[in-house]
C-alpha positions in Angstrom: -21.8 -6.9 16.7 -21.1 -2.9 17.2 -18.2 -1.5 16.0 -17.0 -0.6 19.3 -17.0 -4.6 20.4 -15.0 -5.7 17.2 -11.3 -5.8 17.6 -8.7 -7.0 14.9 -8.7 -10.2 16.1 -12.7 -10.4 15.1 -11.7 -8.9 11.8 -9.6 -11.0 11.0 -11.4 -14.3 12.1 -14.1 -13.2 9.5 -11.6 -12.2 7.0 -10.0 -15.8 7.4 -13.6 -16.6 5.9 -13.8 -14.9 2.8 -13.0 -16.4 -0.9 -9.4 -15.3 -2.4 -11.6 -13.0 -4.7 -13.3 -11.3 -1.4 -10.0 -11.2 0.1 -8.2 -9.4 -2.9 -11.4 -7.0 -3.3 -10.4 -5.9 0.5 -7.3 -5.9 -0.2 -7.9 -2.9 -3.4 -10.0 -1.4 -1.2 -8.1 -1.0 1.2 -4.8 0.0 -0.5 -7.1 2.7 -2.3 -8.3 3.9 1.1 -4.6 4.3 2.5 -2.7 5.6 -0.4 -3.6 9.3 -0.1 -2.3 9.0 3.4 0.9 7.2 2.5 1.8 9.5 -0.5 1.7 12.0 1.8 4.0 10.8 4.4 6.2 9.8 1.8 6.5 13.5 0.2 6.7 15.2 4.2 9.5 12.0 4.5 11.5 13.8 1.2 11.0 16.7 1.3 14.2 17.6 2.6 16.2 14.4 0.8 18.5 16.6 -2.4 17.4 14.1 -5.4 18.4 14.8 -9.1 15.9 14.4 -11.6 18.4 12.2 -12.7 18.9 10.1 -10.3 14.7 9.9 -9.8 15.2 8.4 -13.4 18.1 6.4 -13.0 16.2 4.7 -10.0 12.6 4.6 -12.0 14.7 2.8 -14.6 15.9 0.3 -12.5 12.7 -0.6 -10.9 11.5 -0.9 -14.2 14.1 -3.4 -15.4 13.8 -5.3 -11.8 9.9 -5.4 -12.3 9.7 -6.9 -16.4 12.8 -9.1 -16.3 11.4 -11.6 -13.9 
């Protein structure tokens, strides 16, 4: 099938196939593949939101104590 023919839905059908280990190496690939791009929305996104480095620390802290406590 061409490129041009596939559409999510095929995608998916065929991803609905795959092993949990497949499905989890797509996944890493894919978040590698669109993290550039989402950093970079992120930092346009702030960079006009006034943040401490404090307060950058205060929140990194408790995401830190949310993420090991469980």
């Amino acid at each position: 099938m061409e490129t041009s023919q596939m559409s999510v839905e095929n995608v998916k059908e065929i991803i609905l196939a795959f092993s949990e280990e497949e499905k989890m190496k797509l996944i890493r690939e894919l978040e590698k593949d669109m993290f550039p791009k989402r950093l970079d929305k992120l930092l346009r996104d702030l960079r006009d939101v006034p943040l401490s480095y404090e307060e950058i620390n205060e929140e990194v802290e408790y995401v830190r104590k949310q993420r090991y406590t469980c």
